[in-house]
C-alpha positions, 0 to 999 in steps of 0.5 A: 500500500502506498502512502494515501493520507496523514490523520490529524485528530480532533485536535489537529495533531498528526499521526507520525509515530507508531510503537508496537508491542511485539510481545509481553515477555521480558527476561528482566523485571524491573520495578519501574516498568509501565509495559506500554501501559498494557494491562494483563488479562486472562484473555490477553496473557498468552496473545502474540501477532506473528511476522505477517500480522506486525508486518501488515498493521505496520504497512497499514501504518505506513498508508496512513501518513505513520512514518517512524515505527518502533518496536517495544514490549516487554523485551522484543529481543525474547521473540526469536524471530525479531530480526524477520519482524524487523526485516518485514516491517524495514521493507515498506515502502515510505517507512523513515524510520525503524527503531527498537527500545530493550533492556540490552541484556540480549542484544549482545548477539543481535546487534548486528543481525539487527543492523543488517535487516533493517533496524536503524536505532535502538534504544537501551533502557539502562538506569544505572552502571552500579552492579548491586543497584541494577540486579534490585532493580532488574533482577539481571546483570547489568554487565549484559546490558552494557555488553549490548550498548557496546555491540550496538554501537560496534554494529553501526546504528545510526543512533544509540540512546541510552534510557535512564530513569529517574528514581528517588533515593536511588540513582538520582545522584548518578546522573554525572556518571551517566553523561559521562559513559555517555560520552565514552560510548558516543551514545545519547543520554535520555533521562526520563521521569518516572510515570505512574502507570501499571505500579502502586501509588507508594511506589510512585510516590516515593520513587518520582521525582521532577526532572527541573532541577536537571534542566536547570543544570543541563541549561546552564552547561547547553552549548544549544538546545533543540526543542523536537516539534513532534516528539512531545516538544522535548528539550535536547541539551546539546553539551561540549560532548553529548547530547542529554534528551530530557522526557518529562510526560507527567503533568506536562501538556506539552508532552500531550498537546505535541503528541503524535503517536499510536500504539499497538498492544501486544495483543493486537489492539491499537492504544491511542494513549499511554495514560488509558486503556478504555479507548483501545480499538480491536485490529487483529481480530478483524485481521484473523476474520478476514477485514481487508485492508480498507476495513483496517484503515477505518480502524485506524480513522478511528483510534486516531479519533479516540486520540485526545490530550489526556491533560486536555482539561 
């Protein structure tokens, strides 16, 4: 299918970015993890889209104006056939970008294989570079995860970003040393507040803290700052060495009002906001049913009508 059409919902915003959730496995079990906010059922615990049925909601995407696509989970890199999704979906005529977010801990032995069926960056969630804090918070072994930043670089993506979250009283203080194996790496820095999603309201009190304090201090040390229109109107702090991104989505309207991304659940349903589940639309049953391809475009018309600012009011 060729590109058709750019969906604006009611807001005006653009349809730009899709991130599928290619399954619910992870190897690790982090503590912080929002899962895409994707809510485990009876129903939907054991539901994956093969190849074909990613491929095909991937092209659909692409039809409708979607230009960015990336792959998420739970940890995609559990799927054993991930570098035959990424090459299925790589192909698509009009696609501008493919990207994957992981843990890393995987990575190690994928990188290149990525690489060379079609992924072009790919985002590694590493909160911390102290052993002991990040087998509390994980569960795994963080020498993995860098064994994975250090193959993804080596493998030649375009760009490797790394994904801290920000968690009081436990790496708050380790944002310097971050910065600085950012540079070490060449990679780029994302420090990232925590969102209070698939967690208890006491974990998320403890643990959140604003992101001002580094801002300010990223500011005063910028040779530059970017502001990116269509990814949430997030900062960029361009220092002597390293670039720091700085996501900041709780009680930030600019995080919704510049929106323009969709999501695909792992069990196949089209998730217009990361903040709720009461207005996702079914996309892999009407596929399994036989819906041809104009039914699954209105599909998609209407999970961007369902796309609101969920700060809106």
């Amino acid at each position: 299918m060729g590109i058709t059409m750019v969906l604006k919902d009611s807001c005006g915003r653009p349809l730009l970015n899709l991130r599928i959730a290619i399954t619910r496995k992870c190897n690790l079990k982090c503590s912080y993890c929002h899962g895409e906010g994707e809510r485990k059922t009876a129903g939907n615990a054991n539901v994956e889209m093969t190849i074909k049925e990613i491929g095909r909601i991937a092209g659909i995407a692409v039809s409708v104006g979607v230009s960015r696509i990336k792959l998420t989970g739970g940890e995609p890199l559990t799927r054993r056939d991930v570098t035959d999704i990424v090459g299925e979906i790589s192909a698509l005529p009009g696609l501008a970008d493919l990207s994957m977010t992981t843990n890393g801990t995987l990575l190690a032995g994928l990188a290149e294989k990525l690489r060379k069926a079609g992924l072009k960056r790919v985002n590694v969630s590493l909160p911390t570079l102290d052993e002991k804090v990040y087998c509390k918070l994980t569960g795994g072994n963080v020498e993995d995860a860098l064994r994975g930043v250090e193959a993804a670089v080596s493998a030649g993506f375009g760009l490797v970003k790394l994904n801290m979250i920000i968690l009081k009283g436990i790496n708050d203080l380790a944002v310097p040393e971050m910065i600085e194996f950012a540079i070490e790496t060449g990679t780029v820095l994302q420090l990232i507040e925590l969102e209070p999603i698939n967690m208890s309201k006491s974990y998320y009190a403890k643990r959140h803290m604003p992101l001002d304090e580094y801002e300010a201090i990223l500011n005063q040390k910028a040779v530059d700052v970017e502001t990116r229109r269509y990814m949430q109107n997030r900062h960029i702090y361009r220092l002597p060495d390293v670039k720091v991104e700085v996501i900041r989505p709780i009680e930030n309207t600019e995080f919704c009002l510049n929106c323009t991304r969709l999501r695909v659940t792992s069990d196949g349903k089209l998730k217009p906001c990361l903040m709720r589940n009461d207005n996702t639309v079914d996309i892999l049953t009407p596929m399994r049913k036989g819906a041809s391809d104009k039914e699954l475009v209105e599909l998609f018309k209407l999970a961007n009508q369902n796309r609101q600012p969920y700060n809106k009011n």
